[in-house]
C-alpha angles and dihedrals in degrees: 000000000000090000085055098053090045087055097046086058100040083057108042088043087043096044088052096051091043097048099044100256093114106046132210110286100028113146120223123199121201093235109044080047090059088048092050101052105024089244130149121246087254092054093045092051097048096052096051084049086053090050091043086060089046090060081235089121147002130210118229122197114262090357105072140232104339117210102237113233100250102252087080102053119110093248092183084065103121086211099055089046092056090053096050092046085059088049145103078248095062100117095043090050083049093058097048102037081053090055090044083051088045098058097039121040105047085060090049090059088049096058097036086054084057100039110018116123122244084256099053091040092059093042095056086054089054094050099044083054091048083058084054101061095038095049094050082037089057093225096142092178093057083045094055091054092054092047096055089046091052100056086042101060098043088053090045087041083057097075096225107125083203091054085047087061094054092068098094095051087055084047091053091047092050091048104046091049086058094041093050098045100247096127111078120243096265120034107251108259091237101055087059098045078060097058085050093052090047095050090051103049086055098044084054086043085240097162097183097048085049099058090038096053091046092050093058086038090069102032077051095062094035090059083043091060098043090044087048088043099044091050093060100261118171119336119245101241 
């Protein structure tokens, strides 16, 4: 019990600092945290150490606990991207988590073409024909699961340990674009032509057709997204 109510108010803190409501240079007291949410001194305390090591905030002697400017927050935080994702920001996080995609996985096929293992390399088939059969199944949640594991294979297959820790902010844009609507009910045929064509490029070692399928991978899901957004997809509450 006492986990989940340390988890309600990291989020709804969390949520406030991410989405703009407390601005930069709020100052936030223990006590009047513990008032607010109901929570316990421990609670209170352990969240505000969660957001510190976020770089959300920061805790000054005799003031209080300070709201961080943004450009200090640790934007590769999972946490923070998921709050931004639920968030009036959404579009703008899309974008820049798109262009973050956009840099870096198409350069991660190309080296896991070159350095994945045989093993890696047949999974990542498997799993690009497992896309297959969920996509034309309509079962957007099993998709989403493949996906993930997809994109976190071929990071992993790369050999950059940095590109490796990336996987968990793909994750968090693939599943907020499933959880807020913004995939259509059925993946586009020719996204997942593209996985296939991934998978096999890597699977030849074919260095060059790697990084060119995963880079239309991702400009095919940023122009997804605008097209679902422009047409007036789900609101941002």
């Amino acid at each position: 019990m006492g986990t989940d109510r340390h988890e309600q108010v990291l989020d709804a803190l969390g949520a406030a600092i991410a989405n703009g409501s407390l601005v930069p240079g709020t100052v936030l007291r223990s006590e009047e945290l513990q008032e607010h949410f109901g929570a316990s001194r421990t609670v209170a305390r352990e969240v505000v150490r969660v957001l510190e090591t976020m770089r959300l905030t920061s805790s000054k002697r005799r003031v209080g606990v300070i709201v961080r400017e943004p450009v200090e927050w640790n934007h590769y935080d999972p946490r923070l991207i998921r709050w931004q994702l639920d968030g009036p920001g959404r579009p703008a996080a899309l974008a820049t988590l798109n262009e973050l995609r956009s840099a870096i996985e198409p350069c991660a096929a190309r080296f896991a073409a070159l350095r994945a293992t045989p093993e890696e390399r047949g999974r990542l088939g498997a799993l690009g024909e497992r896309l297959a059969r969920t996509a034309k199944a309509r079962d957007l949640s099993a998709f989403l699961g493949f996906d993930i594991a997809f994109h976190d294979l071929l990071l992993t297959a790369s050999r950059n340990p940095m590109f490796a820790q990336l996987s968990e902010i793909v994750a968090e844009v693939l599943t907020g674009r499933t959880g807020h609507g913004l995939m259509p009910p059925e993946p586009q045929p020719e996204a997942v032509a593209l996985h296939l064509a991934v998978a096999a490029a890597v699977a030849a070692g074919d260095a060059d057709r790697a990084e060119r399928a995963m880079r239309d991978i991702v400009v095919q899901a940023r122009e997804e997204i605008a097209a679902l957004v422009s047409e007036g997809g789900p609101e941002v509450e």
